[in-house]
C-alpha positions in Angstrom: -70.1 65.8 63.6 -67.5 63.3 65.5 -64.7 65.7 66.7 -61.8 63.2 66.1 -60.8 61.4 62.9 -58.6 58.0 63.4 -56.8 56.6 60.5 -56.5 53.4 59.2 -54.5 51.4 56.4 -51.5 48.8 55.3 -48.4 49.6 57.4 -45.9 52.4 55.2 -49.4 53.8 53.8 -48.5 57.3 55.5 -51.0 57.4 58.3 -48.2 58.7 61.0 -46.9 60.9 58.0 -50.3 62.4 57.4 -51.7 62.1 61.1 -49.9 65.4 62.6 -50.7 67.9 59.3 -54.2 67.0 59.7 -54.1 67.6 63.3 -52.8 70.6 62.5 -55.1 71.4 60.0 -57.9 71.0 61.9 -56.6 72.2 65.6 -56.9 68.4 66.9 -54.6 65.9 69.2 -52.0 63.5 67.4 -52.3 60.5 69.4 -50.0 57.0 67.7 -51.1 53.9 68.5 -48.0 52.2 67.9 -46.2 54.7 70.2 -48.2 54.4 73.3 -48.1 50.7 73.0 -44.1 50.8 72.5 -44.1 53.2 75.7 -46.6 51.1 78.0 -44.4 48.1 77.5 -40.4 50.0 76.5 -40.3 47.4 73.6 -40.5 47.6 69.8 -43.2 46.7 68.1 -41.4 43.4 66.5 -40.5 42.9 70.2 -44.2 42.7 71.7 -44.6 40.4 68.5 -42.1 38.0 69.4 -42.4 38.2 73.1 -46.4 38.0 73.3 -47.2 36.5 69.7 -49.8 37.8 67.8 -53.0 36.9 69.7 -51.3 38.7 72.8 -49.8 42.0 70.6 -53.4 42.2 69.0 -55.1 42.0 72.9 -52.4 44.5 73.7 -53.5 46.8 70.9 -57.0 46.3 71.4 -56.6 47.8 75.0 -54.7 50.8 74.7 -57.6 51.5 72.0 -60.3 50.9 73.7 -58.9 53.4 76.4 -58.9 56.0 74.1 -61.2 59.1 75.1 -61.8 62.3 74.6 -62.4 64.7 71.8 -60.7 66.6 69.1 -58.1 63.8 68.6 -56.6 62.8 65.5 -55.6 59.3 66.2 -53.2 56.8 64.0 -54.0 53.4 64.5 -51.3 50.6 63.6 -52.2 48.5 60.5 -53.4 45.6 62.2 -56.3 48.1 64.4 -58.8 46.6 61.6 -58.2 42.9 63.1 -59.9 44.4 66.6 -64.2 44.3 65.9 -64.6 45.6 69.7 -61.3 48.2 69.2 -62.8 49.3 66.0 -66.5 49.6 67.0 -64.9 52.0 69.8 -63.0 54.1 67.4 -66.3 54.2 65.5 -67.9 55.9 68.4 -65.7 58.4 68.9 -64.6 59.4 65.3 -65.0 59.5 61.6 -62.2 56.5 60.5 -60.5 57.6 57.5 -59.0 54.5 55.4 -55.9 55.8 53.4 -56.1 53.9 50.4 -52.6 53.7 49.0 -51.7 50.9 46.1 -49.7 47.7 47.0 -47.1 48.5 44.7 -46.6 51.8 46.4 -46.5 49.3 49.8 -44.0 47.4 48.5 -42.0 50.0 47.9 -42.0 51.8 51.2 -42.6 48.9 53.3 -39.2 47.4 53.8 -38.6 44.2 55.7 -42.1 43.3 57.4 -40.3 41.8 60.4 -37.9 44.5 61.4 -41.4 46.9 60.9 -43.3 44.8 63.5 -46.6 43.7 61.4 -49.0 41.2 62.1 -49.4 38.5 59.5 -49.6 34.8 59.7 -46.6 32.5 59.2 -46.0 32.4 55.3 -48.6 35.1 54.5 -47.4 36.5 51.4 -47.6 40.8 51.6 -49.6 40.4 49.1 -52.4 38.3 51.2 -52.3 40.4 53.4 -52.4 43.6 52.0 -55.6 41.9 50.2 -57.2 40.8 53.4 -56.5 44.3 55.0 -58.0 46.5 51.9 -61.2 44.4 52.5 -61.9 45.3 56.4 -60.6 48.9 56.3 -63.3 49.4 53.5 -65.6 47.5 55.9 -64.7 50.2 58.6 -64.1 53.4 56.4 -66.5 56.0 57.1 -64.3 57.4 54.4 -61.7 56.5 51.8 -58.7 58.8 50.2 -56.7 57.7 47.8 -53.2 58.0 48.2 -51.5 57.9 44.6 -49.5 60.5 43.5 -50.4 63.2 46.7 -48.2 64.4 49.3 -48.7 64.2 52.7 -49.7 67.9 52.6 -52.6 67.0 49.7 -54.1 64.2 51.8 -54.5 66.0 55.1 -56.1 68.9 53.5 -58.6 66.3 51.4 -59.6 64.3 54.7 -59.9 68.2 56.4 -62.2 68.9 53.3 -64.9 65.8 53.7 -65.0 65.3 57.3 -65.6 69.0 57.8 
């Protein structure tokens, strides 16, 4: 069995929420994408976005992912992770990817203005597109998929504990 899990999904589907209880849960290493990036460089997400544009933010990503090692992590990749074949195929390696599976309406809800967030979508991309386009590839790259709907936080980490155990 792969000793680290990484979690993948739409932006506002919980995975930093969910990341440190399953950590807990299962003794492991939080580690946020999204943070380290916003550390390396001391700018927001949106920021890198509008500084580097998306070809550059998505290099940037795919870097501090692909120096990800060692074992017993529980690692929370940003939404747009599933863009990255090589950063993905890397995660692969070193854990079981977890694709939390949480309804667009539920996005919409949580979500809040995508720009002020710091997502990656094409000019005019409706969230709907997108959140369409993103279902498809994290299913591509799920070794496993929980549904969200109607669990807390609490619920979820203890089902993803349950099945990669």
């Amino acid at each position: 069995m792969k000793k680290s899990v990484s979690l993948i999904g739409m932006p506002a589907c919980g995975k930093s929420t969910v990341a440190p209880l399953l950590a807990g849960n299962l003794d492991l290493k939080v580690v946020e994408i999204d943070l380290l990036i916003q550390q390396k460089f001391c700018l927001l997400l949106k920021e890198l976005i509008e500084k580097y544009g998306i070809d550059g933010f998505k290099a940037i990503e795919s870097d501090v992912i692909k120096n990800i090692h060692g074992e017993s992590l529980c690692i929370s990749t940003g939404g747009s992770a599933i863009y990255l074949p090589r950063a993905m195929i890397h995660l692969k390696n070193i854990s079981k990817i977890v694709f939390l599976d949480t309804s667009y309406e539920t996005i919409t809800q949580r979500i809040g203005d995508i720009d002020k967030r710091g997502v990656v979508y094409k000019k005019g991309q409706s969230l709907k597109s997108l959140f369409d386009e993103r279902q498809l590839l994290c299913r591509h790259y799920a070794d496993i998929s929980v549904k969200t709907e109607d669990k807390t936080a609490t619920q979820i980490a203890a089902e993803i504990g349950d099945r990669v155990l």
